[in-house]
N, C-alpha and C positions, 0 to 999 in steps of 0.2 A: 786344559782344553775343554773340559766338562763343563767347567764355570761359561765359556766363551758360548756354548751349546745350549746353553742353557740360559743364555741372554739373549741370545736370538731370537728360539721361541717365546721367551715373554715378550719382545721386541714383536714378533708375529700375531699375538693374539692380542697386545695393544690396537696395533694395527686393524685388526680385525672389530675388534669393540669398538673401537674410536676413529671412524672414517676421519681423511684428512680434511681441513679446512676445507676445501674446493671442492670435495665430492658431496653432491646432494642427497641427503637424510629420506627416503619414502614418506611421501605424503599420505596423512600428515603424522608429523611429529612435532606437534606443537598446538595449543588454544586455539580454536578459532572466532574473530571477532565477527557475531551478525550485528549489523547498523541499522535500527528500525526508525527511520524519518522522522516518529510520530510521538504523539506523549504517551508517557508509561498510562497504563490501565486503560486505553482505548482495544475495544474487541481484535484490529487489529494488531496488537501489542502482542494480547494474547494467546492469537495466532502463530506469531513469530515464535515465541518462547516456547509454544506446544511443540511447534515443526522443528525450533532448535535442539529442545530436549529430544527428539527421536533420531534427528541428522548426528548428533552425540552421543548415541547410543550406537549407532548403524557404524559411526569411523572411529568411536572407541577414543575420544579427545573431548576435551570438554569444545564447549561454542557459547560465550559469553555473549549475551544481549546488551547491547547500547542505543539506549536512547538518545536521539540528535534533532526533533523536533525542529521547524519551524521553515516559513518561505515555503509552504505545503510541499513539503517534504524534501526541497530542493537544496537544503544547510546540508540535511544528513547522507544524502545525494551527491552532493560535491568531495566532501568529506573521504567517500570512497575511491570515486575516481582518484583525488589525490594521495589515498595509501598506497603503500608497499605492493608491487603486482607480484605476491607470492602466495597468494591463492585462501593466504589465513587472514583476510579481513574481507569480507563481502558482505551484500547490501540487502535487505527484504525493503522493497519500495510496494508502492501502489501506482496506477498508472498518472495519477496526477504528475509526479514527482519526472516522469519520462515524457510525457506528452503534453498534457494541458498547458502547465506551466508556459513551457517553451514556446507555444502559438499565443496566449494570454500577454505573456508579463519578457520576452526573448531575453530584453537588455539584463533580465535579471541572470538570467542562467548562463551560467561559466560551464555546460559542456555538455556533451551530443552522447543523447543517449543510447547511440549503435555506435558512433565511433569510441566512445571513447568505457563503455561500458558492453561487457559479454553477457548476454542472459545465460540463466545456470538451469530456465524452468518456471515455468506459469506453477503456483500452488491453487490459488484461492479466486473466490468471485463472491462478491453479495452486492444488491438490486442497491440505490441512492434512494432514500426519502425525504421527503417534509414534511415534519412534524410540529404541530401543535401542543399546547397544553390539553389535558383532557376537559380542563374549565374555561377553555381560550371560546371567548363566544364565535368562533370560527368555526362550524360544522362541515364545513364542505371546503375544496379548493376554489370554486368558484365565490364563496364565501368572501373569503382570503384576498381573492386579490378584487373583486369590486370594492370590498374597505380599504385596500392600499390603492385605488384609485379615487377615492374618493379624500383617502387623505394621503397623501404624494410625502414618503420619505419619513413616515411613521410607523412602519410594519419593519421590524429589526427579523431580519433572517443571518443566524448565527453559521458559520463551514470551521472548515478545520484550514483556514489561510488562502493570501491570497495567492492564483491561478493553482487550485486547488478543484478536483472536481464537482465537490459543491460549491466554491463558487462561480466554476460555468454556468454548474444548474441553477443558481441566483440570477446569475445573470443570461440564462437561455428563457427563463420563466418569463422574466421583465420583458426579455425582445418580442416573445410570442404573444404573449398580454396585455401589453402594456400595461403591466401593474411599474408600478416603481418601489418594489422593496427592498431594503436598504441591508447589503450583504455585513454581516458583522467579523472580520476572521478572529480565530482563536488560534494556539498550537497545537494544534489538534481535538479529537472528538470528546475527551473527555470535559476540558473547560466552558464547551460550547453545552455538553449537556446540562453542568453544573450554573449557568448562568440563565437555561432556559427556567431549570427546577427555580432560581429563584426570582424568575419574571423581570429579569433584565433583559430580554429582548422576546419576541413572540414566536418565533419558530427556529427548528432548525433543520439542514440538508446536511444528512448524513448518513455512512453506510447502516445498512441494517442490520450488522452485527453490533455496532455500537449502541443502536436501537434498542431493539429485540427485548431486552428484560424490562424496560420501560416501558414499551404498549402492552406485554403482556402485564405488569403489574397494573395498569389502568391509569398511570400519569401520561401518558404521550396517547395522540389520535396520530395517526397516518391520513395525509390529505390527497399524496400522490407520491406513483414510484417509477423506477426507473424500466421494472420488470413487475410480473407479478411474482406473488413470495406465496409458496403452497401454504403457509404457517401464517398469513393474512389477507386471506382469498379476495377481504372487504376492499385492499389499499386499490385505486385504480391508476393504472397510467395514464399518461397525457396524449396519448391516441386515440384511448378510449373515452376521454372527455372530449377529445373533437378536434386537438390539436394537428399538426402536420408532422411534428419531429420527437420522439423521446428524448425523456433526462439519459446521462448517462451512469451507468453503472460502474462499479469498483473490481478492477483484480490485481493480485499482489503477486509479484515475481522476485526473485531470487538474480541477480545480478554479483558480477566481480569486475575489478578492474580490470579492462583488457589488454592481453599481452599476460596473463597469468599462466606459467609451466601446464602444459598440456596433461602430465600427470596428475595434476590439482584439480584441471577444470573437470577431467573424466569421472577421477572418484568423488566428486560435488554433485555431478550431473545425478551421479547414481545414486547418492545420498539421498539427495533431493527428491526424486522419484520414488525412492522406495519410501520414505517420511510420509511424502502426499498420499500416498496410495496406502498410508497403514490405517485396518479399520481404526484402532484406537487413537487414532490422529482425527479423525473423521467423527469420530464418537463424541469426545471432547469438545470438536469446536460447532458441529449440527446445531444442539442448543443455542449457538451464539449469534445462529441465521449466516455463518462463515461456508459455504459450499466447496470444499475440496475438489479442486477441477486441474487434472494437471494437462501443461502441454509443456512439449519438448522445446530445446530452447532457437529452434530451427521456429519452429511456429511462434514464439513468444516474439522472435524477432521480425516474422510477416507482419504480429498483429498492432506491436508498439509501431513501424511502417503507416499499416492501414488508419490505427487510431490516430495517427498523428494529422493525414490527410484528409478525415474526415472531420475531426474538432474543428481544424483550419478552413475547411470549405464552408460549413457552418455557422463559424465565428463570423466568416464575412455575408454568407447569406444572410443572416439576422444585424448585421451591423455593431457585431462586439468588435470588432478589429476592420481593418480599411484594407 
C-alpha cells in the first residue's frame, strides 16, 4: 500500500507541474513575436526594438522583432491579422499601414483595421518632412516646386511605399501646388535615404526620426514639415507658407489580432504603457526626433476612426481619389 501512496502523490505533483493539455498556461509563457512593417534600421525600427526590449523586460519573455516591410507597411500588417489570436504575435505599425493605405490604394488591403485588428496603445509620434540635399540647388520649398513646374515629372520625391504617408504627402503637395513631383516608393525609410545620399532622386518625405542625424550632420536641408520640431525651429509648415491644409505626421501603435484571450490583451496593454512611459525608453529614442506619446487603446481607436475620415475627405477635396 505504501508503494500505491506513494504513486499518487507523484501522480499529484505531475499533475501540478504539468497542467493538462486543455488548461491554459498564464500569459505569457512563451516568445513573443513584434511585426515591424518597415525595413530594418529605419528610426522607426529602432523604436520597436527599444519598446520591445523594455515590454521584455516588464513580462519577463523574450519579444522577438520581425521585419515584414513593404506595400507601406500593409505586407507586415496583413501578416498579423492572419496569425494565431493567442496574443504572442502582435504588430508595431504606423498609421499609414491602418489608415492611408486603405483610402489611397482599398483594393490592395485585405483587412480593416478596427475590425479585424485591437489596438494594445499609441507609443510614438514624429512630424513628416521633405528633405533636400544640402547641395540640392533648391533652397526653399517654394524653390522646389516652381522647378518641378517648370519641369513637369523631373523632381524624384522618394517615401517609404505606396499609400504610405509620404506618399499622401507627395501627393497632397502636387494637389496644393501644382508641382508635379514624381513620388518614388522604396520599402521603407532607410532605401529612400540611401538613394537620396547617392543623387538618384532629389528629395525625400520622411519621418523625422529617420531624418534627424542627417540634417544635423549637414547632408539633408528640411524645406517643409508636417509640425514644427523644437530641434529645427528653421523647418516651416505648409500653413505657414500660405497653404490651406498640413502634411500629415507619423504615429506608431502597438496592435494584436483581435479576438486575442482577454488575459493577453490586459498584460500587453500594461506592458505597453509602462515601456512608453519609461524615462530610459524616452531617453534612447529623443535623439532620434521619436516623441514618446502614449494613448490608451480606447483613444488609439477614436483616432485610427478620426484619421481615416479625415485622409478620405481630403483625398477627395484635393482630387487624389473620386
Amino acid at each position: 500500500m505504501r508503494w500505491l501512496a506513494g504513486l499518487i502523490l507523484l501522480f499529484s505533483a505531475l499533475i501540478w507541474l504539468f497542467p493538462a493539455s486543455g488548461q491554459a498556461l498564464p500569459f505569457p509563457s512563451a516568445p513573443i513575436n513584434l511585426v515591424v512593417p518597415l525595413a530594418p534600421g529605419d528610426a522607426a525600427d529602432i523604436a520597436a526594438r527599444t519598446l520591445g526590449e523594455e515590454i521584455s523586460r516588464l513580462l519577463q519573455t523574450p519579444v522577438l522583432s520581425i521585419n515584414r516591410p513593404g506595400a507601406g507597411g500593409a505586407v507586415g500588417t496583413h501578416s498579423v491579422v492572419q496569425a494565431k489570436k493567442d496574443g504572442y504575435t502582435i504588430l508595431f505599425a504606423q498609421n499609414s499601414a491602418l489608415t492611408f493605405r486603405a483610402v489611397l490604394d482599398p483594393q490592395s488591403v485585405t483587412y480593416d483595421a478596427l475590425r479585424d485588428l485591437v489596438p494594445l496603445g499609441t507609443a510614438s509620434r514624429t512630424p513628416t518632412l521633405l528633405v533636400v540635399r544640402s547641395d540640392s540647388p533648391h533652397r526653399s520649398f517654394a524653390e522646389l516646386i516652381e522647378y518641378s513646374k517648370s519641369r513637369p515629372g523631373q523632381v524624384r520625391i522618394g517615401h517609404p511605399g505606396s499609400g504610405s504617408v509620404g506618399d499622401f504627402c507627395v501627393q497632397l503637395i502636387n494637389a496644393l501646388t501644382g508641382a508635379e513631383l514624381v513620388g518614388i516608393p522604396y520599402a521603407g525609410a532607410a532605401p529612400g535615404i540611401v538613394a537620396l545620399h547617392g543623387e538618384h532622386i532629389e528629395g525625400v518625405v520622411l519621418a523625422l526620426g529617420a531624418l534627424s542625424a542627417h540634417i544635423k550632420s549637414g547632408a539633408f536641408r528640411g524645406l517643409v514639415a508636417s509640425s514644427r520640431s523644437p530641434e529645427f525651429v528653421d523647418i516651416p509648415t505648409m500653413r505657414e507658407l500660405g497653404y490651406q491644409e498640413e502634411l500629415f505626421g507619423i504615429w506608431f501603435s502597438f496592435l494584436a489580432p483581435a479576438g486575442i484571450p482577454e488575459d493577453a490583451r490586459k498584460a500587453l496593454v500594461r506592458a505597453i504603457e509602462q515601456a512608453v512611459n519609461a524615462p530610459a525608453v524616452t531617453a534612447r529614442l529623443a535623439p532620434l526626433g521619436i516623441l514618446q506619446s502614449y494613448a490608451t487603446p480606447e483613444q488609439t481607436t477614436a483616432e485610427i476612426r478620426a484619421e481615416f475620415k479625415r485622409v478620405g475627405d481630403m483625398a477627395r477635396k484635393t482630387g487624389l481619389i473620386r
